[in-house]
N, CA, C and O atoms as CSV, one atom per row, in Angstrom:
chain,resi,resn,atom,element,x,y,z
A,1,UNK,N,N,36.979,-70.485,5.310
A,1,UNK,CA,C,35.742,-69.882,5.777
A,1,UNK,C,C,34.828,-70.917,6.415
A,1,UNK,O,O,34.084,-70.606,7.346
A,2,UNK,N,N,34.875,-72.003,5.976
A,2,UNK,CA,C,33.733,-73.309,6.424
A,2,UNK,C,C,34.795,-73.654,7.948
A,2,UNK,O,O,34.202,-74.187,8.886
A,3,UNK,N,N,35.742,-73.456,8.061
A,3,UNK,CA,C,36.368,-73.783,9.319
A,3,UNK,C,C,35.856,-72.953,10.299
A,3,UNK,O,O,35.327,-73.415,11.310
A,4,UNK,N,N,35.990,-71.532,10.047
A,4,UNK,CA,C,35.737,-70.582,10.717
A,4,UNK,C,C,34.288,-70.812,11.107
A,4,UNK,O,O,34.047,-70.476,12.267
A,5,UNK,N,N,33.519,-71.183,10.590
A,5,UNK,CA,C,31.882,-71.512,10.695
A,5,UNK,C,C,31.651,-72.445,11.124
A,5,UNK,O,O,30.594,-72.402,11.755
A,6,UNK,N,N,32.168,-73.460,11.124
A,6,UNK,CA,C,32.419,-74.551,12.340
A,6,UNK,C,C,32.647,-74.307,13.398
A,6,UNK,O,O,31.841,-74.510,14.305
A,7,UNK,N,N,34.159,-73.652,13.616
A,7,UNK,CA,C,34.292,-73.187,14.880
A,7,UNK,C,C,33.404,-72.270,15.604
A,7,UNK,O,O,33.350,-72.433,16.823
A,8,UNK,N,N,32.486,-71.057,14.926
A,8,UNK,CA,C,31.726,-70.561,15.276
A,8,UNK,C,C,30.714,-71.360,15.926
A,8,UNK,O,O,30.503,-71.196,17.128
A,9,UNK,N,N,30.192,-72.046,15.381
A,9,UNK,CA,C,29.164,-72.942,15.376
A,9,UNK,C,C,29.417,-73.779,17.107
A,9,UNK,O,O,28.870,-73.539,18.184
A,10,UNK,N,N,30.241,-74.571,16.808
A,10,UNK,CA,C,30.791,-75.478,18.069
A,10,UNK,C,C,30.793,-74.406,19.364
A,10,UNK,O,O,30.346,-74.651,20.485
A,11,UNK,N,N,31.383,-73.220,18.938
A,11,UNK,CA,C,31.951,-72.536,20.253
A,11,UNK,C,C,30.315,-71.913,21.451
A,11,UNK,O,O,30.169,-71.536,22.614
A,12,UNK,N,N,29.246,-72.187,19.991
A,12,UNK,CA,C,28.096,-71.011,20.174
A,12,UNK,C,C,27.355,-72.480,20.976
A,12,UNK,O,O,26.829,-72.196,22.053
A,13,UNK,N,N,27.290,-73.553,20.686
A,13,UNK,CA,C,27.137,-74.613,21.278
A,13,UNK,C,C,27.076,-74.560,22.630
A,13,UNK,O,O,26.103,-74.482,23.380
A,14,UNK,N,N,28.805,-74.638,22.952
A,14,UNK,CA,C,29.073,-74.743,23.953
A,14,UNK,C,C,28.661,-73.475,24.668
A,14,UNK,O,O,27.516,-73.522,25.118
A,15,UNK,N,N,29.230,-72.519,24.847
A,15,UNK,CA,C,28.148,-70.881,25.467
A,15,UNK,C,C,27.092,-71.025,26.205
A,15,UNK,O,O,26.859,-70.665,27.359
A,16,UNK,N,N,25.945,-72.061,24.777
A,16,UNK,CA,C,24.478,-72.318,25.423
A,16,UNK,C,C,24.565,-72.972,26.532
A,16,UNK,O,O,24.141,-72.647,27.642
A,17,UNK,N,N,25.222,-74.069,26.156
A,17,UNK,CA,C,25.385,-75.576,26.582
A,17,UNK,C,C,25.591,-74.687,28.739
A,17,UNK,O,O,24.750,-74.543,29.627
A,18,UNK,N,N,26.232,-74.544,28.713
A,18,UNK,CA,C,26.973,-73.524,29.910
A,18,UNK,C,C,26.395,-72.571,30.385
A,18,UNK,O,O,26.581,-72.255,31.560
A,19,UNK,N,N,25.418,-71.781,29.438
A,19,UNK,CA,C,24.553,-70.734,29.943
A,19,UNK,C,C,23.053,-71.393,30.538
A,19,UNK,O,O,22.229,-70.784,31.221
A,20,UNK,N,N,22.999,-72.311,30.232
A,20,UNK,CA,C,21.700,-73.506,30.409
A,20,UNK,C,C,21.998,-73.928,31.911
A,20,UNK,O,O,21.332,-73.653,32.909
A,21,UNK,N,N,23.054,-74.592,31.826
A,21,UNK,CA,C,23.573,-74.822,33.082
A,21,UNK,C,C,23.763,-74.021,34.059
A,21,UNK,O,O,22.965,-74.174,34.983
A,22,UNK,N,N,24.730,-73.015,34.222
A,22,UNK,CA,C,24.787,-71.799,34.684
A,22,UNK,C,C,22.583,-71.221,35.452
A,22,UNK,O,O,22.311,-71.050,36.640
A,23,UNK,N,N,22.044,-71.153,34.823
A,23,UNK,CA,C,20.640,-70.801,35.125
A,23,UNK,C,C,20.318,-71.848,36.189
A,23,UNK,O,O,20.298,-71.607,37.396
A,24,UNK,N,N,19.997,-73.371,35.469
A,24,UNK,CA,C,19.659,-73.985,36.009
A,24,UNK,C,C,20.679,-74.655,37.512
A,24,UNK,O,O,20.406,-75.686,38.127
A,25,UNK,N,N,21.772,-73.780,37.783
A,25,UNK,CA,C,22.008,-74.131,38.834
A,25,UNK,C,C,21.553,-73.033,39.996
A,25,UNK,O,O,21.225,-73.318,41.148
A,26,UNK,N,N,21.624,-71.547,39.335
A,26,UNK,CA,C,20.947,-71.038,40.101
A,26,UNK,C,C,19.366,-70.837,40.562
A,26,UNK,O,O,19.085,-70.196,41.574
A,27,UNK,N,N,18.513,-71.359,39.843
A,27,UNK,CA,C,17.497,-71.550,40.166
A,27,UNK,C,C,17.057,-73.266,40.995
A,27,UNK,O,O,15.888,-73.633,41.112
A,28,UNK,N,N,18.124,-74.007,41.423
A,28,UNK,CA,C,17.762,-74.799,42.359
A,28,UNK,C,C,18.420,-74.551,43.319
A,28,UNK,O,O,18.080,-75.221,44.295
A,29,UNK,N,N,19.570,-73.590,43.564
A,29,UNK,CA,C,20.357,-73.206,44.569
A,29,UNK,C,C,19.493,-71.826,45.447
A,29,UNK,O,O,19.883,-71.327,46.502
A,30,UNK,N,N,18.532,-71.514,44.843
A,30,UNK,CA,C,17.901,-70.169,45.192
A,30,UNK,C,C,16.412,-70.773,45.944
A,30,UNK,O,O,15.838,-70.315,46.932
A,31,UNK,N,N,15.935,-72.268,44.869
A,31,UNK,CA,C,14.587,-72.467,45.642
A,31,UNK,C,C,15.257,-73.627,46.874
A,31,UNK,O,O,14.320,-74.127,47.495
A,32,UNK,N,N,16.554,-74.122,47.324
A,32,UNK,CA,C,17.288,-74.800,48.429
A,32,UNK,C,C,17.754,-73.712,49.156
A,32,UNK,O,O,18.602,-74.027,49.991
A,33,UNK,N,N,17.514,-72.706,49.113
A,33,UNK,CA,C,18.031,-71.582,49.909
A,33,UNK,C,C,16.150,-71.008,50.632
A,33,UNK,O,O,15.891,-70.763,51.811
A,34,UNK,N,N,15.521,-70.972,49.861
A,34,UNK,CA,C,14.193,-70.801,50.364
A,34,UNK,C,C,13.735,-72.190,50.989
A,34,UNK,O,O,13.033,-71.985,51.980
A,35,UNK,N,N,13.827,-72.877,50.850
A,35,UNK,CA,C,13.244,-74.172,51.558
A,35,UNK,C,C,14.184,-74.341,53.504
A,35,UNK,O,O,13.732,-74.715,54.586
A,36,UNK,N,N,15.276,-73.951,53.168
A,36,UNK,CA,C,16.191,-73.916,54.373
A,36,UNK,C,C,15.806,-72.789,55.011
A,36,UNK,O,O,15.336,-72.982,56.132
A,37,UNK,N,N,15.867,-71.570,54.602
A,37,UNK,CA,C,15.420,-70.624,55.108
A,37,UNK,C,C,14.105,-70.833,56.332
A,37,UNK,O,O,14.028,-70.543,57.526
A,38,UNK,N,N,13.189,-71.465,55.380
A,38,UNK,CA,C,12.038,-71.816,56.041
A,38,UNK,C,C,11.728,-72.734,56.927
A,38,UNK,O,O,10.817,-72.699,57.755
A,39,UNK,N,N,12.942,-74.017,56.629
A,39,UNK,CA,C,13.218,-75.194,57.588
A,39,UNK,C,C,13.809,-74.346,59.154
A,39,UNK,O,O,13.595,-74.809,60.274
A,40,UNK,N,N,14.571,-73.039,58.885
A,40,UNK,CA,C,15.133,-72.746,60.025
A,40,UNK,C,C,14.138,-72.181,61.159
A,40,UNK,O,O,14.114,-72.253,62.388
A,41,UNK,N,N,13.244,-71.522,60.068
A,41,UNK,CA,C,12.088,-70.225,60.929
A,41,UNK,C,C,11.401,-71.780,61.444
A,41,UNK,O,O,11.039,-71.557,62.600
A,42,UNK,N,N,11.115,-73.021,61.158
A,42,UNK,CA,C,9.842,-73.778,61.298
A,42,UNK,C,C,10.329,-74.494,62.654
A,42,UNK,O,O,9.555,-74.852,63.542
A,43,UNK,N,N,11.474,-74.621,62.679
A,43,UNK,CA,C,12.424,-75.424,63.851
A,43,UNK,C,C,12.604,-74.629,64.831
A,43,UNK,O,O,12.447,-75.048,65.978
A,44,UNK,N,N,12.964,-73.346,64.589
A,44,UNK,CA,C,12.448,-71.911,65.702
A,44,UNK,C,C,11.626,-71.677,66.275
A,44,UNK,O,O,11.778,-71.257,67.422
A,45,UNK,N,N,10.009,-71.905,65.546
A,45,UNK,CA,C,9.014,-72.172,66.590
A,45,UNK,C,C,8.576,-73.208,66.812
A,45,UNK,O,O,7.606,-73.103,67.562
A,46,UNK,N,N,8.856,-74.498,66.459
A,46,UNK,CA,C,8.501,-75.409,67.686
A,46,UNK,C,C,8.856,-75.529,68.209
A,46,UNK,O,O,8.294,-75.790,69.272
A,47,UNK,N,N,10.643,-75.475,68.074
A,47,UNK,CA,C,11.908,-75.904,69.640
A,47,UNK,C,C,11.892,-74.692,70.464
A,47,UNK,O,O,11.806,-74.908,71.673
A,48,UNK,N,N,11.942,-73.741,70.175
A,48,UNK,CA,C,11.540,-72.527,70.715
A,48,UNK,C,C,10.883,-71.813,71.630
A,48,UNK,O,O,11.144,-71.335,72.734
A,49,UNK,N,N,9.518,-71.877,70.552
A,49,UNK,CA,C,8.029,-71.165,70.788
A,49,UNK,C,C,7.488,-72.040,71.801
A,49,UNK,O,O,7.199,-71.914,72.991
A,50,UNK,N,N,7.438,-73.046,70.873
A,50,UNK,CA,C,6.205,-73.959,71.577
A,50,UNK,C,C,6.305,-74.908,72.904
A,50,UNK,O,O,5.470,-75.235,73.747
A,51,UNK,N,N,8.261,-75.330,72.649
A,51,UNK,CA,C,8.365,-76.446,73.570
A,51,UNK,C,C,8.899,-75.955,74.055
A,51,UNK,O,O,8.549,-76.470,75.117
A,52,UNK,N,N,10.180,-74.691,74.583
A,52,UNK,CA,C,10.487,-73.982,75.500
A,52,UNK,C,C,9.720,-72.508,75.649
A,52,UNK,O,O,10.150,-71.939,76.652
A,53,UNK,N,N,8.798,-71.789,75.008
A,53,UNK,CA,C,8.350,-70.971,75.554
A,53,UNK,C,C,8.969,-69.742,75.226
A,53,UNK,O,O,8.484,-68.677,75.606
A,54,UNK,N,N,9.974,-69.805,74.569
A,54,UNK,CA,C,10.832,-68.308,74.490
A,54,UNK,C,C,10.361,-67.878,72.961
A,54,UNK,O,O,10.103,-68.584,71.987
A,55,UNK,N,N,10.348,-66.233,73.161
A,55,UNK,CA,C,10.162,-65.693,71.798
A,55,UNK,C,C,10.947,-64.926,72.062
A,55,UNK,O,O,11.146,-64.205,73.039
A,56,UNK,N,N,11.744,-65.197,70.511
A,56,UNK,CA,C,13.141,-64.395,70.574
A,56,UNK,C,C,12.609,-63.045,69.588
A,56,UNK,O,O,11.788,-62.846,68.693
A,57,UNK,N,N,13.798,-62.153,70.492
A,57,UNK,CA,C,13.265,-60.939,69.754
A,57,UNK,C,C,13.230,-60.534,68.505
A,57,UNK,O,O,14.073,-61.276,68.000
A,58,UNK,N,N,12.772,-59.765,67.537
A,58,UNK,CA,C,13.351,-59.748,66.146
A,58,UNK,C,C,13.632,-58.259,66.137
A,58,UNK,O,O,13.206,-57.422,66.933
A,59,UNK,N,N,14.497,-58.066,65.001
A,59,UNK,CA,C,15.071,-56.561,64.564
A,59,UNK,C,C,13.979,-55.563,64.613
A,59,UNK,O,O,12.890,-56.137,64.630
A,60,UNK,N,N,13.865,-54.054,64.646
A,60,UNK,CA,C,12.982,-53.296,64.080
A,60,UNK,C,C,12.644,-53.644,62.585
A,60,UNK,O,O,13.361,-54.423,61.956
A,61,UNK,N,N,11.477,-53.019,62.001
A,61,UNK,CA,C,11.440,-53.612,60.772
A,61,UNK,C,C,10.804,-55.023,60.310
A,61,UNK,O,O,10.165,-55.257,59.285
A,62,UNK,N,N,11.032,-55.578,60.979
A,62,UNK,CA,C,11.299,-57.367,60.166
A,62,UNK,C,C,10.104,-57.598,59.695
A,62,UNK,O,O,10.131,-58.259,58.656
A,63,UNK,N,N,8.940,-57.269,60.109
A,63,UNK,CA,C,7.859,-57.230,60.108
A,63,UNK,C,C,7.113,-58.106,61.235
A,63,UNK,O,O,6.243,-58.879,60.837
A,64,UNK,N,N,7.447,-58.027,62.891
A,64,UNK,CA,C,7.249,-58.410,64.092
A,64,UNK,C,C,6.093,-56.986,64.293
A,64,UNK,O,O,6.783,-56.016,64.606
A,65,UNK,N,N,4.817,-56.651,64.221
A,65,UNK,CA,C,4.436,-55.583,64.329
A,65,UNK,C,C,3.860,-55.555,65.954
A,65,UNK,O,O,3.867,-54.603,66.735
A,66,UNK,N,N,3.375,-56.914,66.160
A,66,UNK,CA,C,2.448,-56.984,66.901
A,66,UNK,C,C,3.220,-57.074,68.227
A,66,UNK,O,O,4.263,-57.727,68.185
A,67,UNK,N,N,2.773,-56.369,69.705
A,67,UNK,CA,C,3.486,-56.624,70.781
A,67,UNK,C,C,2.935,-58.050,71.316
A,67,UNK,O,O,1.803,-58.423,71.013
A,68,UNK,N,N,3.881,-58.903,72.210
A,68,UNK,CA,C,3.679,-59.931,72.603
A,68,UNK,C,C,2.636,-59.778,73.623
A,68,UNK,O,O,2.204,-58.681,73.977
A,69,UNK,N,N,2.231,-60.946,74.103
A,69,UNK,CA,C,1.027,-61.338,75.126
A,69,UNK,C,C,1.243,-60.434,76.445
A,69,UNK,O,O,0.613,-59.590,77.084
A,70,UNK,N,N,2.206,-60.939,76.479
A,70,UNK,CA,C,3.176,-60.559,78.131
A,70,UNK,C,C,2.953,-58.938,78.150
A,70,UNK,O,O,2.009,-58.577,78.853
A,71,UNK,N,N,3.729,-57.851,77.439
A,71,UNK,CA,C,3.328,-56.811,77.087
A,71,UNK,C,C,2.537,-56.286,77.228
A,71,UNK,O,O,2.557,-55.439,78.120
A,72,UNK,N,N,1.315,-56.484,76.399
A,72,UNK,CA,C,-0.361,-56.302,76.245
A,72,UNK,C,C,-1.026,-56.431,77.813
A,72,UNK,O,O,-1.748,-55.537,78.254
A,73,UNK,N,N,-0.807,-57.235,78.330
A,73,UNK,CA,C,-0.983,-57.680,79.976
A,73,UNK,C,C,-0.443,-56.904,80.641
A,73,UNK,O,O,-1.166,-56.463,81.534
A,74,UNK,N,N,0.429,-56.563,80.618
A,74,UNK,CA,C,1.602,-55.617,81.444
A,74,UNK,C,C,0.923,-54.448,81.461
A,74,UNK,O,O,0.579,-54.001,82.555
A,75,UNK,N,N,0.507,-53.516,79.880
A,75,UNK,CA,C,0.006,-52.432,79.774
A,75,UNK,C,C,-1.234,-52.468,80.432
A,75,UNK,O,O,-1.619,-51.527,81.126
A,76,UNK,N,N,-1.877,-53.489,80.259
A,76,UNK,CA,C,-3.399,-53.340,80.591
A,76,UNK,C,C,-3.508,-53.394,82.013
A,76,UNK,O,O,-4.444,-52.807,82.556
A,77,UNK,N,N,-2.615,-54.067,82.724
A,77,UNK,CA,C,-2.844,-53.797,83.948
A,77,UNK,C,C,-2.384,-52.730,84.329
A,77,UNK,O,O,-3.209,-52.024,84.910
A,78,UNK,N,N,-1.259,-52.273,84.223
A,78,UNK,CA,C,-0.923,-50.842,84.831
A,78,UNK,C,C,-2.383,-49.555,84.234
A,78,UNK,O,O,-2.652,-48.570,84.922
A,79,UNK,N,N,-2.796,-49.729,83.491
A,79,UNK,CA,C,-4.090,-48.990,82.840
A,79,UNK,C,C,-5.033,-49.019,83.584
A,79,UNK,O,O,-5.806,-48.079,83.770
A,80,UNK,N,N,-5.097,-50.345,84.215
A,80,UNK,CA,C,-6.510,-50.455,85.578
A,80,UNK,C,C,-6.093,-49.353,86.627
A,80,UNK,O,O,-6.849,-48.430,86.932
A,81,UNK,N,N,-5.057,-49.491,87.061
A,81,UNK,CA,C,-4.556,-48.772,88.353
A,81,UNK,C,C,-5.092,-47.102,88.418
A,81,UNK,O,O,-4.783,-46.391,89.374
């Protein structure tokens, strides 16, 4: 019985030992997935936006609500006419 409770013991150890790990890899793999994420959008608009000028389109949805400059101009002039 004291074997058996040992082994219990050791096995419940290890479990933690692994479930500890297990967490803590996904919670630095999740905030390196948000940091990249954001490295990509940040490199998008300066190489992009700023130093070539292009705005690329985004999906419906994405939360792009607002129409671009170009657009807004476009409408407003045909509106004078």
């Amino acid at each position: 019985m004291e074997n058996l409770r040992k082994l219990y013991s050791e096995e419940a150890n290890y479990i933690r030992k692994w479930i500890l790990i297990v967490i803590l890899i996904g919670v630095v793999s999740g905030i390196g997935a948000i940091i990249f994420y954001d490295a990509i959008e940040l490199c998008n608009k300066i190489f992009l936006e700023y130093i070539a000028g292009y705005i690329a389109p985004t999906p419906a949805g994405e939360g792009n609500v607002m129409p671009s400059f170009y657009v807004v101009l476009f409408l407003f002039h045909w509106q004078q006419l």
